[in-house]
C-alpha positions as CSV (number, residue, x, y, z in Angstrom):
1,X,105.4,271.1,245.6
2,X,102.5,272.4,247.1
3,X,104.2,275.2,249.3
4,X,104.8,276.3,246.0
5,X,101.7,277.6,244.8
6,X,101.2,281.3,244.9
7,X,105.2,281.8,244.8
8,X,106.0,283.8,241.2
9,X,109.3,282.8,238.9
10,X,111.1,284.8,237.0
11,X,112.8,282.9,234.4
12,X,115.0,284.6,231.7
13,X,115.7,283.5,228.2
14,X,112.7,281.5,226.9
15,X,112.8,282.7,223.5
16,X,111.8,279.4,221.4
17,X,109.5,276.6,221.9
18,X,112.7,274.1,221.9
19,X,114.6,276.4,224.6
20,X,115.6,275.0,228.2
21,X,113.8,278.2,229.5
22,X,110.9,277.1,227.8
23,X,110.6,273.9,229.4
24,X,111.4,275.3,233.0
25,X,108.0,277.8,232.3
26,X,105.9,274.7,231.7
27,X,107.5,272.7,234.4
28,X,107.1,275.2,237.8
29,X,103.7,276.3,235.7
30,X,102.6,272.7,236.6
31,X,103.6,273.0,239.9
32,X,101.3,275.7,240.5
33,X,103.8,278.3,239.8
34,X,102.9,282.0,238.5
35,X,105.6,282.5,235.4
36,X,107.6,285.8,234.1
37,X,109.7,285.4,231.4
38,X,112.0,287.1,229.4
39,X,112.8,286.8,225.7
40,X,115.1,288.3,222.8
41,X,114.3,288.2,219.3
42,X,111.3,285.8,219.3
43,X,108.4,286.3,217.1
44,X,105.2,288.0,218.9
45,X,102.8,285.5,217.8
46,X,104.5,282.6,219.3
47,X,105.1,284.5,222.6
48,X,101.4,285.8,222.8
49,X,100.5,281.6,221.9
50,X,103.0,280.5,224.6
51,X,101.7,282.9,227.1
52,X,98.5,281.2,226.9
53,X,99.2,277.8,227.4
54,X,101.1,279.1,230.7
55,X,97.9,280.6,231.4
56,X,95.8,277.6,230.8
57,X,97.9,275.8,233.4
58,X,95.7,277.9,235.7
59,X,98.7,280.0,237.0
60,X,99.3,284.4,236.0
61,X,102.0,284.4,233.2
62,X,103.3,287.8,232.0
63,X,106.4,288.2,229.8
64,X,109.0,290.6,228.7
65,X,111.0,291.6,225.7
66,X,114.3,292.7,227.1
67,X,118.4,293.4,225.6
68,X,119.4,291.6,228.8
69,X,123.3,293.2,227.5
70,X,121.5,296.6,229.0
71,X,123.3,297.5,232.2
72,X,120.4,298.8,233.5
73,X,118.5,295.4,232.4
74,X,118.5,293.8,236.0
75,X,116.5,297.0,237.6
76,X,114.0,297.1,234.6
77,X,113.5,293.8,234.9
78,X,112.8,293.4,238.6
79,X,110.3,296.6,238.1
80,X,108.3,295.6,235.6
81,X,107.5,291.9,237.1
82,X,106.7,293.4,240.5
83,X,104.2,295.7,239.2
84,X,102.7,292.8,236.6
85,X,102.8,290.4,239.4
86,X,104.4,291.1,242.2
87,X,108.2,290.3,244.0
88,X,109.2,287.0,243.2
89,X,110.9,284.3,245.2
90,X,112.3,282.0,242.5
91,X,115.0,283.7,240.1
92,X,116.3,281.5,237.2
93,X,119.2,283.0,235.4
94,X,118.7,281.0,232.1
95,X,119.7,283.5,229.2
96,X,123.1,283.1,227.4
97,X,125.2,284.5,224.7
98,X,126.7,282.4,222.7
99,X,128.9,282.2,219.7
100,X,132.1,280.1,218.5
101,X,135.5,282.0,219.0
102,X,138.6,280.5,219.4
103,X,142.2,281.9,219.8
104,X,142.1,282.9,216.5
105,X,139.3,285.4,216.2
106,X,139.2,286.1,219.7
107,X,139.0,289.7,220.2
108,X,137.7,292.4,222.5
109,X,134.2,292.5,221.0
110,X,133.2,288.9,221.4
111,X,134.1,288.9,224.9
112,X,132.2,292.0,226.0
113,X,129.0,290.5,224.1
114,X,129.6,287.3,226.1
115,X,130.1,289.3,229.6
116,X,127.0,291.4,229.1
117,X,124.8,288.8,228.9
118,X,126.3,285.6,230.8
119,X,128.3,287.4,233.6
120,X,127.1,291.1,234.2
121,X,123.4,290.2,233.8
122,X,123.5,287.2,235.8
123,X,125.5,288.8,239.0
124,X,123.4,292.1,238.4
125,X,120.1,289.7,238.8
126,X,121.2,287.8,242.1
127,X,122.5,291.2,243.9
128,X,119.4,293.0,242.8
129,X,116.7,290.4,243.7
130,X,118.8,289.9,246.8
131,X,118.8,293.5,248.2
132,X,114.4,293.6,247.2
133,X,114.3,290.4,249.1
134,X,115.9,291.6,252.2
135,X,113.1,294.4,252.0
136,X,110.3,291.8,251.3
137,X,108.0,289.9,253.9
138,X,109.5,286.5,252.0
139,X,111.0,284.0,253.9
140,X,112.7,281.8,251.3
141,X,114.3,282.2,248.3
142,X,115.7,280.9,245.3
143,X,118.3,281.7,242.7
144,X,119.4,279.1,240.5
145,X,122.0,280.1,237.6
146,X,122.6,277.7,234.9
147,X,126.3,276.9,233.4
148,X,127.6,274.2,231.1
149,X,130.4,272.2,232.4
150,X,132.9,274.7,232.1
151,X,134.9,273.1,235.2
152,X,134.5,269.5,234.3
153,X,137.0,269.6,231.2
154,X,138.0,272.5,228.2
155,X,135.7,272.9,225.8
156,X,138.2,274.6,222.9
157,X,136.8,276.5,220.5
158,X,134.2,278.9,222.5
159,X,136.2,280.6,224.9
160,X,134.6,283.4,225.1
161,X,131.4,281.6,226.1
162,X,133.7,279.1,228.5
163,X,135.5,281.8,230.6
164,X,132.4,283.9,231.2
165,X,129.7,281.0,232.3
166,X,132.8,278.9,234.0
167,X,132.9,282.6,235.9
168,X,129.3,281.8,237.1
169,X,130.2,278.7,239.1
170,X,132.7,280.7,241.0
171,X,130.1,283.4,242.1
172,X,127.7,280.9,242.6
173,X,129.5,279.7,245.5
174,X,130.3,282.9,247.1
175,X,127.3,284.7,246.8
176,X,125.1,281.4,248.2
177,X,127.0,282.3,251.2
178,X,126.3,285.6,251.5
179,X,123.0,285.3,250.9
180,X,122.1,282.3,252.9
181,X,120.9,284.3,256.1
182,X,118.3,285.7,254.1
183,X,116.9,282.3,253.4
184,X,118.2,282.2,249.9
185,X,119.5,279.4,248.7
186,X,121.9,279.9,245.4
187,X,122.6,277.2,243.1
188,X,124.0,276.4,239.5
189,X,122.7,273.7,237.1
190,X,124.8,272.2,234.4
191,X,122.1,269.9,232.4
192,X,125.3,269.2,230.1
193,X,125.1,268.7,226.5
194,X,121.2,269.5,225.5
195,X,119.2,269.2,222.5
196,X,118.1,272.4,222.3
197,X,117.9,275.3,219.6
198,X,121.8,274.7,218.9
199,X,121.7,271.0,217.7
200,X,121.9,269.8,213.8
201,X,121.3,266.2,213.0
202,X,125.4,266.0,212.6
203,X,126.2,266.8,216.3
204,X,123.5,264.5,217.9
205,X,125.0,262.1,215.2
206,X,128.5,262.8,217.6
207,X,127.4,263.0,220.7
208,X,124.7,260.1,221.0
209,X,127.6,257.5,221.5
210,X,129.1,259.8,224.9
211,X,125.6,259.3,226.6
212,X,125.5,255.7,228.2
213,X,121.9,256.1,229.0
214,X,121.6,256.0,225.2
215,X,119.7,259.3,224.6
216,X,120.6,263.0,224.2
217,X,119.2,265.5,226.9
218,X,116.1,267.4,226.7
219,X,115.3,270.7,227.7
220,X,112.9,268.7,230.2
221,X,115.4,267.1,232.3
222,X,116.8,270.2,232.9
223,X,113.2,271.4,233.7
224,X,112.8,268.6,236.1
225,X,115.8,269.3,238.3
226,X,115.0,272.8,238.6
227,X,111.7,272.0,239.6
228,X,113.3,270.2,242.6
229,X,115.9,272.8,243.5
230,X,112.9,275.6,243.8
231,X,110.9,272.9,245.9
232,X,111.0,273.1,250.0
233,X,112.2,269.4,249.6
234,X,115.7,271.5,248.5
235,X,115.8,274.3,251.3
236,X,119.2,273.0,252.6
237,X,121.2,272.7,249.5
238,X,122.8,275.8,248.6
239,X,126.2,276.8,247.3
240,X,126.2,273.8,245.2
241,X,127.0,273.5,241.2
242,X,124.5,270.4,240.3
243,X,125.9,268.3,236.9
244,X,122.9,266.6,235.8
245,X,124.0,265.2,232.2
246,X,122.8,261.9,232.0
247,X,126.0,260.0,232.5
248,X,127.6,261.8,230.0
249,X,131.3,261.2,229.1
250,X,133.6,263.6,227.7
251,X,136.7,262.6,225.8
């Protein structure tokens, strides 16, 4: 990981101490990583606490409060971390929307709350770091994008939040394409089923029996393959959607 010091990250949606965002700031932090992130409704004195133990890693750390639903989100964002630290080469598209909707109380609403944030930030992000990049003395690149299985079997009961990250995958694979003359590589992460801010007692309780390796994931092992993907050890895979879930079996 050494070729990585120096670089700068800008990871979106670590807004709680238990979020996979979170764990992805302390994980390329260790690396020797300087850290931006974003966050929605968190309280100030846990991000000015988290900021500092960033910092303590011995790497810069600056953060954001952003509506990432904006449309001019992708732009503000992008400005604001290269004048606090400079144009980075690592984008992580972490932030999601997310609430239960099925056929029932599907409606026009939900679905433009769950495009704003999962699909129209997300594609505004890659194209905007993309075209900065092209203009930048960087030679490599990385966008990583993080879905949830979408394509591996239906997940009824959260369309809205299916059809609009199962839409990332799909991009992910045309713009890696596009972008890989640049010396970007573009890749999506499913870390499948992970207990995060979402999880009760009653749904680990369910799903503890569909992991064979006899845990749940953690926001960690999400961390951890990340950590790899932004690595040089990962400069020819790109185009790729990445299911790292532990074995899990759905069904």
């Amino acid at each position: 990981m050494n070729a990585f010091h120096n670089r700068i990250a800008l990871i979106t949606g670590a807004s709680n101490p238990r979020d996979i965002g979170t764990a992805i700031c302390r994980k390329l932090a260790s690396n020797g990583i300087d850290i931006f992130f974003s966050h929605w409704n968190s309280e100030n004195d846990w991000i000015e606490t988290f900021q500092h133990e960033i910092s303590s890693k011995g790497v810069k750390c600056e953060n954001i409060q952003i509506d990432l639903s904006n449309e001019n989100a992708a732009v503000h964002l992008l400005d604001t971390i290269q004048i606090k630290l400079g144009f980075p080469s690592i984008l992580i598209n972490n932030a999601a929307y997310s609430i239960d909707s099925d056929y029932l109380g599907l409606n026009a609403n939900i679905l433009d709350e769950h495009y704003f944030v999962n699909m129209r930030s997300t594609f505004l992000l890659c194209a905007e770091f993309a075209r900065r990049f092209k203009n930048s003395d960087l030679e490599t690149g990385r966008i990583i994008n993080m879905t949830s299985g979408q394509d591996l079997g239906p997940m009824p009961g959260n369309l809205s939040y299916v059809a609009t990250k199962g839409a990332i995958s799909a991009f992910t694979r045309s713009i890696a394409v596009e972008l890989a003359s640049l010396g970007i590589t573009v890749n999506a992460v499913n870390p499948g089923p992970t207990d995060s801010t979402w999880m009760n007692d009653e749904i680990r309780e369910h799903l503890l029996p569909k992991f064979p390796m006899g845990r749940i994931g953690l926001p960690e092992d999400a961390a951890r393959i990340i950590a790899f993907l932004v690595s040089d050890e990962a400069r020819w895979i790109t185009g790729q959607i990445l299911h790292s879930e532990g074995g899990f079996i759905r069904g």
